[in-house]
N, C-alpha and C positions, 0 to 999 in steps of 0.2 A: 201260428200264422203271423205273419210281417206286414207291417203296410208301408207301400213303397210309395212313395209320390211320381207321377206322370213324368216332373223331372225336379232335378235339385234344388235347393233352396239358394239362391243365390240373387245376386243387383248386378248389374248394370249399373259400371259407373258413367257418368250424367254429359251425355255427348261421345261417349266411345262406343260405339257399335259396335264395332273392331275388335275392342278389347275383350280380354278371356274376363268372364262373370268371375265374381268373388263368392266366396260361400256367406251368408248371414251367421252372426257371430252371435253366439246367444250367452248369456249370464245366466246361470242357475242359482238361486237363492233357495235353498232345501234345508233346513236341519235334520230332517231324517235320512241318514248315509246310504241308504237300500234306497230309497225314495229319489234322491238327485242323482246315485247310479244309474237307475232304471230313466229317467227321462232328460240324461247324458246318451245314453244310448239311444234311446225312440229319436233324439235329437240327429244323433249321428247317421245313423240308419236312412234320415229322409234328406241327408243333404245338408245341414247343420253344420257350424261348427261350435262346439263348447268351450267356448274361453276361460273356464271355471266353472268349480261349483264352490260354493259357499256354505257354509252351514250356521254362521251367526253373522249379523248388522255390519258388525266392522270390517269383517273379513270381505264384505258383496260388496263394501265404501270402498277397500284396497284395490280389489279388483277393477271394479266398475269406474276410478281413477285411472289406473293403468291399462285396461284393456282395449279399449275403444270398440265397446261391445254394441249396435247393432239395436239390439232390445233385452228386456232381462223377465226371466219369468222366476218371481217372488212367493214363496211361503208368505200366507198371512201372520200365522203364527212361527216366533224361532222366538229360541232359548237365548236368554240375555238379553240386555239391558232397551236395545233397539230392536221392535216388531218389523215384520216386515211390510206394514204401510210405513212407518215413518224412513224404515230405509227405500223403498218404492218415490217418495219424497225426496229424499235426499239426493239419490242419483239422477231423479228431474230436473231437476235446479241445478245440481252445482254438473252435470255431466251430459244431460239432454238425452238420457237414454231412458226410453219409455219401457212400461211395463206390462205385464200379465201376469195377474193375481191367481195365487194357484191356493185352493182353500176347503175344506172338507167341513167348514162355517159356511150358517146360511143365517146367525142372527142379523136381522134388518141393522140394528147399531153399527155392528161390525162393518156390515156393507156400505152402510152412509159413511161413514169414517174413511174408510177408503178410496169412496170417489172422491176424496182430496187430495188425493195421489193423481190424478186423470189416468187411470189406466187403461189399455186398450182393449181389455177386455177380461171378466173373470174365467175361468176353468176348475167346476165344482169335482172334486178328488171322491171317487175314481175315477180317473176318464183313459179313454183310450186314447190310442197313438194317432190315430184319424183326428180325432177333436181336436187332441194339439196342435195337429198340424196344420188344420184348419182353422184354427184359432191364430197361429201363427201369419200366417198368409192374409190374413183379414187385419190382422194388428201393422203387417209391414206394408198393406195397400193403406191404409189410413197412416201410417209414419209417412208415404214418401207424396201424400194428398197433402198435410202438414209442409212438409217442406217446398212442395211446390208453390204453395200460398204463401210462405214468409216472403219478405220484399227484399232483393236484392243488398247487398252494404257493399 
């Protein structure tokens, strides 16, 4: 069984009514290859679009550089040298693209550590295509409440 959302994931960009919606561009941050598969497609399947999937620190900095990704949903844990809070950081700061911690951890450490990232919200592994998507949808209402707050330049 598939879960289809009501309707696409897509924005409205900011004063064109008019204009055709854009899909949400999402970053995957997975080290496990079956794992960013599988939620590339739950991704694609509800509207999404997958900018990449990543599977180490440098590679989600490359992307998340180049892509002009939307929001990114981050592994706690990846292999090599950069975790995925301190990469969930890094593309805060230097790219403004916020995150969703995807984690099959529940040490309180782990999770304190993380809320230094501000993420918009964790997603405890397994989860379903529902959760994500509803995770997602609560993550991109609180991105576009942030931007409506920052003050004009």
């Amino acid at each position: 069984m598939q879960f289809m959302p009501d309707s696409p994931a897509t924005t409205e960009p900011a004063g064109t009514e008019s204009s055709p919606a854009t899909p949400v561009r999402v970053l995957v941050v997975e080290d496990e290859a079956l794992v960013g598969a599988y939620i590339a497609d739950v991704l694609s399947e509800t509207g999404f679009q997958v900018i990449g999937i990543a599977s180490t620190g440098r590679e989600a900095l490359t992307i998340a550089r180049d892509s002009g990704a939307d929001i990114a949903l981050v592994d706690i844990t990846l292999a090599g040298p950069l975790d995925g809070i301190e990469v969930a950081c890094f593309i805060r700061q230097l790219y403004g693209i916020g995150t969703i911690f995807l984690s099959g951890a529940s040490d309180p450490e782990v999770v304190a550590r993380a809320d230094q990232a501000q993420p918009y919200g964790f997603l405890r592994k397994p989860f379903r295509p529902g959760q994500m998507y509803n995770m997602l949808t609560k993550a991109l209402a609180r991105r576009a409440e942030q931007q409506e707050q920052r003050p004009a330049t």
